[in-house]
Residue frames relative to the residue before (quaternion, step in Angstrom):
aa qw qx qy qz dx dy dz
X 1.0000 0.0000 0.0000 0.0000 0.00 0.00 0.00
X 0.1839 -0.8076 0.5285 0.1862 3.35 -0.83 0.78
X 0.2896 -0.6821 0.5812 0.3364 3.72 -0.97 -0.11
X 0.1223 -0.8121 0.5661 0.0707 4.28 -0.92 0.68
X 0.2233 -0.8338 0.5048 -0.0054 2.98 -0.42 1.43
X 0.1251 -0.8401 0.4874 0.2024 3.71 -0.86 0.92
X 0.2961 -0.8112 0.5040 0.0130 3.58 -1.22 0.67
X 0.0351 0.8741 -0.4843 0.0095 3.02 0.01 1.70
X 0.0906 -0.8483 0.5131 0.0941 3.79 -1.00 0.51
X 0.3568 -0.8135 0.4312 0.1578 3.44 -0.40 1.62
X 0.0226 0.8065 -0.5022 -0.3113 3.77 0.20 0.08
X 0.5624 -0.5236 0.4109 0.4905 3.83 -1.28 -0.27
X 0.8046 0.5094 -0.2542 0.1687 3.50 0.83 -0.42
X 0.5947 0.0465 -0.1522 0.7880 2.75 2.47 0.13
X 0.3629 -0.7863 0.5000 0.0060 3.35 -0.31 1.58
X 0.6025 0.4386 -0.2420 0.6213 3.53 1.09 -1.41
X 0.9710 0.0936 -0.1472 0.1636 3.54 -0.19 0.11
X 0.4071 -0.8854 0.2015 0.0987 3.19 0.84 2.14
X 0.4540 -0.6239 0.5365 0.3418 3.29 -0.96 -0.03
X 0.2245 0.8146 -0.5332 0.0416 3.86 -0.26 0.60
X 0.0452 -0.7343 0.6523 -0.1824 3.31 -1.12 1.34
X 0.2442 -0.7473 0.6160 0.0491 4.03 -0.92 0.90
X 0.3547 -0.6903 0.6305 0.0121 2.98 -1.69 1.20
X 0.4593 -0.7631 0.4534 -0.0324 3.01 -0.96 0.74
X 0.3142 0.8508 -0.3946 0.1471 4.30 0.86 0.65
X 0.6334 -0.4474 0.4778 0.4127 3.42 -1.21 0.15
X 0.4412 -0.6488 0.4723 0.4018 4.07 -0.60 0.62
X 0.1587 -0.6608 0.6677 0.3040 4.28 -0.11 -0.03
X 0.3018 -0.8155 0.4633 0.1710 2.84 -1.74 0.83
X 0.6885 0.2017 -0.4269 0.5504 3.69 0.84 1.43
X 0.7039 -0.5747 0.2728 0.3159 3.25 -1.57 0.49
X 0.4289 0.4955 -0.5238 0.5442 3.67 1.46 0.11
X 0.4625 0.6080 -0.3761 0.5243 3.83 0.28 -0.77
X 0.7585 0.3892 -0.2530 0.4574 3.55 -0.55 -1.43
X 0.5096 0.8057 -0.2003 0.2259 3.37 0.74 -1.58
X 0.7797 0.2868 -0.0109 0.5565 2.71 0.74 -2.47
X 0.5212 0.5209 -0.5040 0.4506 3.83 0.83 -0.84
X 0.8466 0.3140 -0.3307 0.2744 3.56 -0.01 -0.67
X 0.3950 0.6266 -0.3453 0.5763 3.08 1.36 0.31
X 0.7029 0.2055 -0.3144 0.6041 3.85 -0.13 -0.82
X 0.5925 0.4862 -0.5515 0.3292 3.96 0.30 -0.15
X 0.6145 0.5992 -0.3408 0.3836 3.64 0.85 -1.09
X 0.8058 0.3816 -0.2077 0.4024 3.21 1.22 -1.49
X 0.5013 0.4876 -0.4528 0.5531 3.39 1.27 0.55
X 0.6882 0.3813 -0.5352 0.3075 3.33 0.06 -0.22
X 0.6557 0.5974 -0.2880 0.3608 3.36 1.06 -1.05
X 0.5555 0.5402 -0.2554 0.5782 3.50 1.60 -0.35
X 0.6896 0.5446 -0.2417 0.4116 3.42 1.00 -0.20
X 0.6827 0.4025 -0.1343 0.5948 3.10 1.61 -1.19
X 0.3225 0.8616 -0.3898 0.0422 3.31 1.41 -0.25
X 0.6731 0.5921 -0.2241 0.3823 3.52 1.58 -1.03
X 0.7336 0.4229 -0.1883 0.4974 3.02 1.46 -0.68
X 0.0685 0.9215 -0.3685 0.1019 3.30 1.71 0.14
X 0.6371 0.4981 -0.2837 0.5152 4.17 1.40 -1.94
X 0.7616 0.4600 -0.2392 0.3888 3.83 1.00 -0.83
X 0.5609 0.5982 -0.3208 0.4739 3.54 1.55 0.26
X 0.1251 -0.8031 0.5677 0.1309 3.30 -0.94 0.99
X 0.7038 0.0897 -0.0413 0.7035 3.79 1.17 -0.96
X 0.1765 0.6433 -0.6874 -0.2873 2.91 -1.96 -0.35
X 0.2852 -0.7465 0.5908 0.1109 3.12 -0.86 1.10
X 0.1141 -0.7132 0.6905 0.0378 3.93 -1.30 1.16
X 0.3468 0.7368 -0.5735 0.0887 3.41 -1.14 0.66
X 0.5003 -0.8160 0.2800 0.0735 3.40 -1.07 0.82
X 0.1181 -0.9313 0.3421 -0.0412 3.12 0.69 1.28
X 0.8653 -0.3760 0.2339 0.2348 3.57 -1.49 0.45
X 0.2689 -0.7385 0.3834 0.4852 3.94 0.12 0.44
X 0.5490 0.6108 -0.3958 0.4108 3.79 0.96 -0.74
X 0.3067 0.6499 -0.5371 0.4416 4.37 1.37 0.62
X 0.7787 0.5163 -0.1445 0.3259 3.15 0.57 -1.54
X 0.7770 0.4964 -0.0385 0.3852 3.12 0.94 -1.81
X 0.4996 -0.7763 0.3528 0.1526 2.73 -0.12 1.85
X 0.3376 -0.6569 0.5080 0.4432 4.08 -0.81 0.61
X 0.8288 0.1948 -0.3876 0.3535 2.45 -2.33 1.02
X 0.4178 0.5481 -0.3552 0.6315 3.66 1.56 0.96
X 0.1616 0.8198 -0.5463 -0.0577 3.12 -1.40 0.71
């Protein structure tokens, strides 16, 4: 089972209209576990975007359902 994290970025120059891109992890099995995955995810993204860092306004991480992904009439 996997767990799919989503990753929004707000910039300043177009607020209405985020960057969004999903991650992809092993599911952890307790909530300290869960905890940290979502933690080192946050801190990767922010390490990622790091250059662009004056043109960022939010980033928003959260972990969302596998059926986001899965396209309808897919299972």
């Amino acid at each position: 089972m996997n767990a799919i994290y989503k990753i929004m970025i707000d910039t300043v120059e177009s607020p209405q209209h985020p960057i969004i891109y999903f991650r992809k992890c092993r599911k952890c099995k307790t909530a300290k576990g869960a905890d940290r995955q979502h933690d080192r995810m946050v801190n990767e993204a922010v390490e990622a975007w790091r250059p662009f860092s004056q043109q960022i306004r939010r980033y928003t991480v959260s972990r969302v359902p596998v059926d986001v992904l899965t396209p309808v009439g897919r299972a």
